[in-house]
C-alpha positions as CSV (number, residue, x, y, z in Angstrom):
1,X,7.4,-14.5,-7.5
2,X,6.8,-13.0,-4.1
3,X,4.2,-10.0,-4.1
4,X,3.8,-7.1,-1.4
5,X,0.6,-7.5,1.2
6,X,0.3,-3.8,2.7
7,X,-2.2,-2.7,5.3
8,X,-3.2,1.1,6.1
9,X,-3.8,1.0,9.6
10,X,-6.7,3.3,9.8
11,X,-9.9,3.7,11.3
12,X,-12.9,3.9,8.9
13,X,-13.7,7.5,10.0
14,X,-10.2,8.6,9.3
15,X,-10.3,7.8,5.5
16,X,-9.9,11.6,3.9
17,X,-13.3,11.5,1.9
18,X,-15.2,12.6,5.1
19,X,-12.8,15.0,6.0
20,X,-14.8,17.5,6.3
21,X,-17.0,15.8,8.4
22,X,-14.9,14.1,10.8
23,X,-11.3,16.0,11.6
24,X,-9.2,14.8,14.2
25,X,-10.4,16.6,17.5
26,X,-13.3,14.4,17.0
27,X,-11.9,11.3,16.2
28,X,-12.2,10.0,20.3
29,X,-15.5,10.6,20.3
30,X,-16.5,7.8,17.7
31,X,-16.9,4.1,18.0
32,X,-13.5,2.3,17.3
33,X,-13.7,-0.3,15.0
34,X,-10.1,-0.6,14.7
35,X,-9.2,-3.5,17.8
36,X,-12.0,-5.6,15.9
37,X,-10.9,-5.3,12.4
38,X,-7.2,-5.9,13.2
39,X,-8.1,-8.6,15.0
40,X,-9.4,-10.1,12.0
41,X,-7.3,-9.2,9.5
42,X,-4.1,-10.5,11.6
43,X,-6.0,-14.3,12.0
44,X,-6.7,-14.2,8.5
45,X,-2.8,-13.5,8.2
46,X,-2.0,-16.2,10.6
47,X,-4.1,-19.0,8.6
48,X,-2.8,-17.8,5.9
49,X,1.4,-18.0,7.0
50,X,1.5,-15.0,5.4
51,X,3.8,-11.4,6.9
52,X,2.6,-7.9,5.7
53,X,3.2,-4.5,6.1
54,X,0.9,-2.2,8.2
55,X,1.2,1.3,7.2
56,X,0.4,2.6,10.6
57,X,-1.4,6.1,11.9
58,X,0.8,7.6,14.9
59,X,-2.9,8.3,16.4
60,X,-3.4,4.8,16.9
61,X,-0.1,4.0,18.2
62,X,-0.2,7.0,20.8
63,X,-4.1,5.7,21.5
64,X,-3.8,1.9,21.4
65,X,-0.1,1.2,21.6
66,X,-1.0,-2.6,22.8
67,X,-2.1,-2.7,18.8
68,X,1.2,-2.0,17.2
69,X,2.9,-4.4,19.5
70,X,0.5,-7.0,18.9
71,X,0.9,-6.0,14.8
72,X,4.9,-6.3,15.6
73,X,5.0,-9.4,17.6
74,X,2.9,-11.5,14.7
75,X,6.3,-10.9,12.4
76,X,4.3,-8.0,10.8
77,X,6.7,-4.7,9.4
78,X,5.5,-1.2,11.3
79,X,5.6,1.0,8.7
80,X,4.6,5.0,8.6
81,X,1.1,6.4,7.5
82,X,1.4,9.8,9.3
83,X,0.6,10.8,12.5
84,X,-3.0,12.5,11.4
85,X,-3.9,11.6,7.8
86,X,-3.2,14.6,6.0
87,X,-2.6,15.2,2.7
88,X,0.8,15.7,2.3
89,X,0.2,18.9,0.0
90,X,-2.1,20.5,2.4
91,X,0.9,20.7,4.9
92,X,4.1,23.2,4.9
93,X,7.5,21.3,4.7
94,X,8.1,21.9,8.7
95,X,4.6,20.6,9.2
96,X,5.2,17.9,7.3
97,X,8.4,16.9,9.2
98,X,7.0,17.5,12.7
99,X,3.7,15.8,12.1
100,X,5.9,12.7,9.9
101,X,8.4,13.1,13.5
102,X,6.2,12.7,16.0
103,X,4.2,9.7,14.3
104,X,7.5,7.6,13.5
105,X,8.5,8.0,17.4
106,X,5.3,6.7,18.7
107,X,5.3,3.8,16.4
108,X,8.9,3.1,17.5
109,X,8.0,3.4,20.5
110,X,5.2,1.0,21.0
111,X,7.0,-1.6,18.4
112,X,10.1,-1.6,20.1
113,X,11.5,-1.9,15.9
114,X,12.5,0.5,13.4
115,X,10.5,2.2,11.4
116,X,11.7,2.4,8.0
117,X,9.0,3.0,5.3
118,X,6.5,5.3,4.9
119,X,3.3,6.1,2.7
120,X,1.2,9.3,2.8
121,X,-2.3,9.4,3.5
122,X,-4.2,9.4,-0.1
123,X,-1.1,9.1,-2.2
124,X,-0.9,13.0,-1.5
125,X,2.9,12.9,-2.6
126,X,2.6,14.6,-5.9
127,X,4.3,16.5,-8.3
128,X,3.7,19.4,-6.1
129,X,4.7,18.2,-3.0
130,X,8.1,16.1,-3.9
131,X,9.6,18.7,-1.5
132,X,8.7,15.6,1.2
133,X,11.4,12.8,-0.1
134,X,13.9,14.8,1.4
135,X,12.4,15.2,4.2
136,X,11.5,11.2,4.6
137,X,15.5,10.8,4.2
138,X,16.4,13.1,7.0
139,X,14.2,11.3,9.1
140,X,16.0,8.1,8.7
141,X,13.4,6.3,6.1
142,X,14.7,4.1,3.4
143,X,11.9,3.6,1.3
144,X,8.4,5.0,0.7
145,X,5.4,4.2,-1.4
146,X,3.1,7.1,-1.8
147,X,3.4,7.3,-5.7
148,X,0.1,6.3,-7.9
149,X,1.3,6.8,-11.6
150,X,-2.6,7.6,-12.6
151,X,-4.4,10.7,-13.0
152,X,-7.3,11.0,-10.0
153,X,-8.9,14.2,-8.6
154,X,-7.2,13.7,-5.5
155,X,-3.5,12.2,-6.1
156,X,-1.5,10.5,-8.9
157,X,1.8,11.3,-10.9
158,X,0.4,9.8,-14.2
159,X,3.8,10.1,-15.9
160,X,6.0,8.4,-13.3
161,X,7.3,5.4,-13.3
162,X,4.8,2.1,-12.8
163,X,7.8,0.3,-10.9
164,X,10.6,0.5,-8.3
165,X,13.3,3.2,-8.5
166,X,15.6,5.6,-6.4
167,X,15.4,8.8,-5.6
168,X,18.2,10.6,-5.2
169,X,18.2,12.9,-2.2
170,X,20.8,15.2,0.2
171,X,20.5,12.1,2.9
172,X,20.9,9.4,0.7
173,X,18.8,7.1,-1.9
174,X,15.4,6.5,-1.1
175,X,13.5,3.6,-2.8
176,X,10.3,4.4,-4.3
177,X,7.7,1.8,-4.9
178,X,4.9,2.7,-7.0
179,X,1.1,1.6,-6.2
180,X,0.5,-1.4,-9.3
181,X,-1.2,-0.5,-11.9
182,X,-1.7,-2.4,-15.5
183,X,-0.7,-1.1,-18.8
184,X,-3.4,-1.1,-21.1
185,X,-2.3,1.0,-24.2
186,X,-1.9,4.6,-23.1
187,X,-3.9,3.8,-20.0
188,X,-3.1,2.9,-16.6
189,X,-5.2,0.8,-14.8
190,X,-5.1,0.4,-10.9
191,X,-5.5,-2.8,-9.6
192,X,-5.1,-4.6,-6.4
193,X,-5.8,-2.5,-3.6
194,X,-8.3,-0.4,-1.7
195,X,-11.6,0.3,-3.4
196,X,-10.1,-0.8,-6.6
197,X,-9.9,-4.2,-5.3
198,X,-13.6,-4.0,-3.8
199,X,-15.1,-2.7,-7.3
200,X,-13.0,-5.3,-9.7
201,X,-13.9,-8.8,-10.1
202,X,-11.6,-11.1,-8.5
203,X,-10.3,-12.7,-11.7
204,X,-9.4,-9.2,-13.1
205,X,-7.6,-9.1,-10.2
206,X,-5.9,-12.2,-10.0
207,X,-5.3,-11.7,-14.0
208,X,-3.3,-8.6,-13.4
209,X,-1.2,-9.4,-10.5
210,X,-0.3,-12.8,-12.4
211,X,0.5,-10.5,-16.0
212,X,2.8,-8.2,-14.0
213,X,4.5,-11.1,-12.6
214,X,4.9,-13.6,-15.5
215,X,4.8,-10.4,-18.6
216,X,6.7,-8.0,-17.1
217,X,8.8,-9.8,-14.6
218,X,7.6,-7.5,-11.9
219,X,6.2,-7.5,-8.5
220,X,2.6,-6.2,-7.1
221,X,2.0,-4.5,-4.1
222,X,-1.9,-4.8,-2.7
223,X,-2.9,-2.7,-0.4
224,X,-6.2,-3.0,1.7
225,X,-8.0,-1.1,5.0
226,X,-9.1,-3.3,7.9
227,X,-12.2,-1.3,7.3
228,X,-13.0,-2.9,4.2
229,X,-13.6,-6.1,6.0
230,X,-16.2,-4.3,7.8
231,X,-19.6,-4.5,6.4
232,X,-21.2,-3.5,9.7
233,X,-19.0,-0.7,10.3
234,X,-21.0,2.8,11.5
235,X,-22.0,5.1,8.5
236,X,-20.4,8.7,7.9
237,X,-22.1,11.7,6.5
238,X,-20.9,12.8,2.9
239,X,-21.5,13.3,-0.8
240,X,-22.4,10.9,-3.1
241,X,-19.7,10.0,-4.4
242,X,-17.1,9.6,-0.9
243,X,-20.1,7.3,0.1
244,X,-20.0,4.9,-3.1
245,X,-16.0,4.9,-2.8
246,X,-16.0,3.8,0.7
247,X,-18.6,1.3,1.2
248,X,-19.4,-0.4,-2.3
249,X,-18.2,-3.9,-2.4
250,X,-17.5,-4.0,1.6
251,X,-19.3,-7.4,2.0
252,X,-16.8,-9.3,-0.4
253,X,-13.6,-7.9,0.7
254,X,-12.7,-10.9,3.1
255,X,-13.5,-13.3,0.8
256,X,-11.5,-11.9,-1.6
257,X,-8.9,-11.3,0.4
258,X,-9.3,-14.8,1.6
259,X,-8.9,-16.1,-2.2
260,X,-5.8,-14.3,-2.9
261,X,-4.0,-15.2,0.6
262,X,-3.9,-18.7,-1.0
263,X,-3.0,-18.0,-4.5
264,X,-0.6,-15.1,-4.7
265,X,2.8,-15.5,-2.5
266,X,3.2,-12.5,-0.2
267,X,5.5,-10.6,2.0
268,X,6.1,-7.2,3.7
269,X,7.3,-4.7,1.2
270,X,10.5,-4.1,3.4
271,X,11.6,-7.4,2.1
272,X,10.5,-7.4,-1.2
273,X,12.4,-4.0,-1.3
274,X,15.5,-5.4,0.0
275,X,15.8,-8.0,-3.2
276,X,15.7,-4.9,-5.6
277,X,18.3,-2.9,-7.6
278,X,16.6,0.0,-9.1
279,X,17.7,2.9,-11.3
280,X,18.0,6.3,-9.6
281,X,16.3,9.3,-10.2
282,X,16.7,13.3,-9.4
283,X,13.3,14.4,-8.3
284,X,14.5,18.3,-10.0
285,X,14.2,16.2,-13.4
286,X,11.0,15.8,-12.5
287,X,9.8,12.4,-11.6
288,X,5.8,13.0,-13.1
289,X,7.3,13.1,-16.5
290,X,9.4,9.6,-16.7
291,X,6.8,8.1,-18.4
292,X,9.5,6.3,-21.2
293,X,11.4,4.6,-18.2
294,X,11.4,1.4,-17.4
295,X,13.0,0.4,-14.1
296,X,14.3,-2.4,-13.8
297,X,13.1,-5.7,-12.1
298,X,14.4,-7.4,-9.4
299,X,18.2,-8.7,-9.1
300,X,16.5,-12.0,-8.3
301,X,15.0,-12.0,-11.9
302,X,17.9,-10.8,-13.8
């Protein structure tokens, strides 16, 4: 079964846990790790056969547009990540379209493709901020995966769906695919991607993608930072806690990574997404409380 590789295409001092420290009229004045990392990641792709997904910032594409075309011309998918890495809910709905706007024309722009997916920074599409699926639609995006069905301090719709579905919208169906998580009684557990895949052990890993797949006849989709392949990256002021989150487990990223490049079968989410027929929801009936559905899988799987 074929499993979604997605990249955030971020710089490790946009991450939002050192907001506060580090917002975007400063950004230029830092040391760019972010020509290095790619560069890694994408021969780590190439060795590997394997085509991702690159959730890309409009910042980078309007700084280093020779990086999205390099991304593009690899066979990658140039996806959305926003234009600035804001929370979706700290925005107003014309902010949100402007700032979501301006970031899919640059990355257009410098892929020569079309952009057709999106994720927000952080999850930060939440229960109070579904306002933004409509807006993604109008825009001309046909899929988005923003949604983590767990509870965090910072995002999650615990209640909503664990895998793909439609939402029904004034410009159409727009497919939602939900960050993976694992089912363990009335618990969700997140697995494979960002710090989650830095803090588990590989086999947990490896265990859950291969349950989803075999037990539930469903599809993963990883997700990592080119960051997190950065152990010598520069080190950011913050609390406790943003510090732990963002640079535990740096040093065995790539080898994990590595691991699962051979094991696990990958490919952008845009085709992955193309293979599915999901049920169709109305966000008014209020998508963080679907916890009794169970979309279904794949047509290929049927």
């Amino acid at each position: 079964m074929q499993n979604a590789l997605t990249i955030d295409l971020e710089d490790y001092y946009h991450v939002t846990a050192f907001a506060d420290g580090s917002g975007s009229a400063g950004w230029g004045s830092r040391p760019s790790r972010i020509e290095h990392n790619t560069a890694k990641l994408l021969g780590l792709l190439a060795l590997a056969n394997c085509r991702a997904t690159f959730f890309c910032l409009g910042w980078i594409a309007e700084k280093y547009p020779f990086l999205i075309r390099e991304i593009a011309s690899a066979g990658h998918e140039i996806a959305c990540h926003s234009n600035r890495h804001r929370f979706v809910y700290s925005m107003t709905p014309p902010e949100f379209k402007e700032d979501t706007s301006r970031a899919k024309g640059l990355l257009e722009d410098s892929s020569k493709t079309q952009v057709r997916g999106y994720r927000a920074p952080s999850f930060s599409i939440t229960e109070n901020s579904q306002w933004a699926f409509e807006i993604l639609a109008s825009l001309g995006f046909t899929y988005d995966s923003s949604i983590f069905p767990v509870r965090h301090v910072d995002y999650g719709m615990p209640k909503a769906p664990r895998f793909a579905f439609r939402i029904a919208t004034s410009f159409g169906p727009l497919v939602e695919f939900p960050m993976s998580t694992l089912a363990l009684g009335s618990l969700r557990c997140p697995i494979a991607g960002g710090a989650y895949f830095r803090f588990l052990p590989y086999w947990f890993t490896r265990w859950g993608i291969g349950y989803i797949n075999r037990q539930e006849n469903n599809s993963v989709c990883v997700y990592l930072h080119p960051w997190e392949l950065d152990p010598e990256q520069p080190r950011m002021q913050g609390d406790p806690t943003a510090r732990a989150r963002h640079y535990l487990g740096l040093r065995g990223t790539e080898m994990k990574l590595m691991r699962l490049l051979k094991e696990i079968e990958f490919c952008p989410l845009g085709t992955l997404i193309q293979g599915l027929n999901p049920p169709t929801l109305d966000p008014d009936s209020g998508i963080g409380n679907q916890g009794g559905i169970t979309p279904l899988p794949l047509d290929s799987h049927l």
